[in-house]
VOMARRO-562369 format. One record per residue (C-alpha): residue in one letter; x, y, z. Coordinates in nm, 2 decimals. Example, Ala and Ser with C-alpha at 12.3 -4.5 7.8 and 13.67 -1.06 7.14 Angstrom:
! residues 2
<pt r="A" c1="1.23" c2="-0.45" c3="0.78"/>
<pt r="S" c1="1.37" c2="-0.11" c3="0.71"/>
END
This chain:
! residues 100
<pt r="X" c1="21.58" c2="8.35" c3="-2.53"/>
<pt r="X" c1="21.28" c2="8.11" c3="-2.42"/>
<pt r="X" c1="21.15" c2="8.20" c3="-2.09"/>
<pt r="X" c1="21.00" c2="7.90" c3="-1.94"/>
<pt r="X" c1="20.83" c2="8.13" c3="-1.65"/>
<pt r="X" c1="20.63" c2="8.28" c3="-2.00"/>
<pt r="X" c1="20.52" c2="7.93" c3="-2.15"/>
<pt r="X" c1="20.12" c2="7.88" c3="-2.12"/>
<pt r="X" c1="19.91" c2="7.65" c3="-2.34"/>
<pt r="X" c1="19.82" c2="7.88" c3="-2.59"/>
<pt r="X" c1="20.21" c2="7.95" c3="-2.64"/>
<pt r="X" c1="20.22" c2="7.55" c3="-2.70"/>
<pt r="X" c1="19.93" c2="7.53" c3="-2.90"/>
<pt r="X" c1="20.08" c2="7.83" c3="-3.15"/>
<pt r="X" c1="20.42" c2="7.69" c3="-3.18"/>
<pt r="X" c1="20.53" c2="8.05" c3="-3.13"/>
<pt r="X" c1="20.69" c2="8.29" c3="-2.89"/>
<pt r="X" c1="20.78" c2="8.65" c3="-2.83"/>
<pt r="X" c1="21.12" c2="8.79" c3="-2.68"/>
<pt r="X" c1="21.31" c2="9.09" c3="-2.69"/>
<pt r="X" c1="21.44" c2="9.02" c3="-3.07"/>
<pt r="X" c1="21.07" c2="8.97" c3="-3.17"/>
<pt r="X" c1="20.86" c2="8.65" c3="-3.29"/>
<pt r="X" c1="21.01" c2="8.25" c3="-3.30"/>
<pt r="X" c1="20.89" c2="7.97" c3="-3.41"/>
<pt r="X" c1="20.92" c2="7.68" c3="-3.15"/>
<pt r="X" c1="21.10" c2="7.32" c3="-3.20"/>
<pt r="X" c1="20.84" c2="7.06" c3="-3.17"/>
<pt r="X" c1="21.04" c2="6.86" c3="-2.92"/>
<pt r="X" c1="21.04" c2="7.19" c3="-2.72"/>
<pt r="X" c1="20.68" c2="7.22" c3="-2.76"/>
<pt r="X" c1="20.63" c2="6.80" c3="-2.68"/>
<pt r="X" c1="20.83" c2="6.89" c3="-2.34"/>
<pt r="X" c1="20.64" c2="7.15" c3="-2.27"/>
<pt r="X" c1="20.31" c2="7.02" c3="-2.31"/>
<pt r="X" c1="20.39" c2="6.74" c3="-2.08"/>
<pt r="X" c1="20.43" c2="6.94" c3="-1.80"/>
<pt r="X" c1="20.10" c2="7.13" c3="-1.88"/>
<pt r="X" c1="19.97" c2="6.83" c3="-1.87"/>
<pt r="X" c1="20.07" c2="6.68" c3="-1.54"/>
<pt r="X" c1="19.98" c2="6.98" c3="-1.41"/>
<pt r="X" c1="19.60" c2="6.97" c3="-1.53"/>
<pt r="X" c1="19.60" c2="6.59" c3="-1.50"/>
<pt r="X" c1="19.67" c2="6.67" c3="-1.11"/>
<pt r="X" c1="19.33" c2="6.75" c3="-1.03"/>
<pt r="X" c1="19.18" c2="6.47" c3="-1.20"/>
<pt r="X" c1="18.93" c2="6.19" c3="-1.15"/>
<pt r="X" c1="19.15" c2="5.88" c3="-1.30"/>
<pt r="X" c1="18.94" c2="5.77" c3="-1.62"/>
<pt r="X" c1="18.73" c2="6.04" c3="-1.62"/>
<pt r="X" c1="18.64" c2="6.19" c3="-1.94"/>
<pt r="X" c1="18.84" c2="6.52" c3="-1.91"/>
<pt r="X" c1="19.11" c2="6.29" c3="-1.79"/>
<pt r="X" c1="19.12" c2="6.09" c3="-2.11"/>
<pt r="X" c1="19.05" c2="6.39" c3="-2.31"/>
<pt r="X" c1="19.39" c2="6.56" c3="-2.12"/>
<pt r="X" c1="19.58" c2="6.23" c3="-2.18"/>
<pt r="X" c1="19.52" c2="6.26" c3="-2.52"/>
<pt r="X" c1="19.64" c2="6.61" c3="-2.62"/>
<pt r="X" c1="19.96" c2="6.56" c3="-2.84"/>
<pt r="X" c1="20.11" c2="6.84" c3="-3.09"/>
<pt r="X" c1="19.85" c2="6.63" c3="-3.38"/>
<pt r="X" c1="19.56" c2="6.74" c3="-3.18"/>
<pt r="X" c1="19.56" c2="7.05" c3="-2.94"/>
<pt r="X" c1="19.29" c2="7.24" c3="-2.90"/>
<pt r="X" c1="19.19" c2="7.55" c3="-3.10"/>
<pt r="X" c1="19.32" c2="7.87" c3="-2.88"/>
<pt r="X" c1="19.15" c2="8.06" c3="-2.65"/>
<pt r="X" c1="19.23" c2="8.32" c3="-2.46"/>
<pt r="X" c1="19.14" c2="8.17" c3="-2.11"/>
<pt r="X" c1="19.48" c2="7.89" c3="-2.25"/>
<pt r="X" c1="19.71" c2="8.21" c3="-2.14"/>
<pt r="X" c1="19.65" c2="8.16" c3="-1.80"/>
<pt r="X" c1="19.75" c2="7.83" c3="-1.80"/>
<pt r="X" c1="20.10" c2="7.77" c3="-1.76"/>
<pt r="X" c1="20.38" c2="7.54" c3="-1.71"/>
<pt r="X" c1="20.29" c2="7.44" c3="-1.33"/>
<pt r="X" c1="20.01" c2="7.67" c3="-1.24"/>
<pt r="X" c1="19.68" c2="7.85" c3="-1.33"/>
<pt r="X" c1="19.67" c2="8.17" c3="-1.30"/>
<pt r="X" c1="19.31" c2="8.25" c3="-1.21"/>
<pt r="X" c1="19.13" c2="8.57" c3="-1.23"/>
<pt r="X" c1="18.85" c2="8.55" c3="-0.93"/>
<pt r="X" c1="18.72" c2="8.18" c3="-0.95"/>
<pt r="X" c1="19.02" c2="7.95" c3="-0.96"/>
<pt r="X" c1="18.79" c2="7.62" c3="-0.90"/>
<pt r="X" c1="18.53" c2="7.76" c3="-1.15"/>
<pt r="X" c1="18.81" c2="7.86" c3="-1.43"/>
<pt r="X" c1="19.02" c2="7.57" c3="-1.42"/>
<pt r="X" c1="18.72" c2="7.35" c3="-1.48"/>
<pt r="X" c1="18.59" c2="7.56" c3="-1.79"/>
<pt r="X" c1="18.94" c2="7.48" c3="-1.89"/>
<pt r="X" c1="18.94" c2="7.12" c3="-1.86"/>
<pt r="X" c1="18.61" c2="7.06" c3="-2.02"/>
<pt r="X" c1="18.73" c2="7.27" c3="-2.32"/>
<pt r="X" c1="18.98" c2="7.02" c3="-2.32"/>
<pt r="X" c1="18.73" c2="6.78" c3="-2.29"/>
<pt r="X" c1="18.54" c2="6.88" c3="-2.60"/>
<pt r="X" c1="18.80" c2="6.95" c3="-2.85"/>
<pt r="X" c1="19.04" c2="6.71" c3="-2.76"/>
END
């Protein structure tokens, strides 16, 4: 069963999740949903019209950004930081910015 507490950007990005039965593959309307909310949640702390908020705006399922492993920590509503929230979210937004 899909955990939505579990759902970060790299779980959108791979189409894939992991539960007690093993590996699934994702709907794409599940994944759309989800990515939404990711990205209201990054959006949030956003310049309007800035470049990383364009580059955010523009993420669909045609063109996410490769995965990294910093993606985990972002989830549905939150960020997860390890010690510099500020600093780690924005190396996460210009990521973004770059691939997207």
């Amino acid at each position: 069963m899909l955990d939505n507490k579990d759902i970060s950007l790299n779980t959108v990005i791979s189409g894939r999740y992991r539960d007690e039965k093993g590996w699934h593959k994702m709907q794409d309307k599940t994944r759309r949903r989800f990515l939404i909310k990711i990205k209201d949640f990054l959006l949030s702390g956003c310049h309007y019209n800035s470049g990383v908020y364009r580059a955010i705006s523009r993420m669909d399922l045609s063109n996410l950004p490769g995965s990294y492993g910093i993606f985990n920590r972002v989830m549905l509503d939150n960020y997860v930081a390890g010690q510099d929230y500020p600093g780690e979210l924005r190396f996460v937004k210009n990521l973004i910015k770059r691939e997207c």
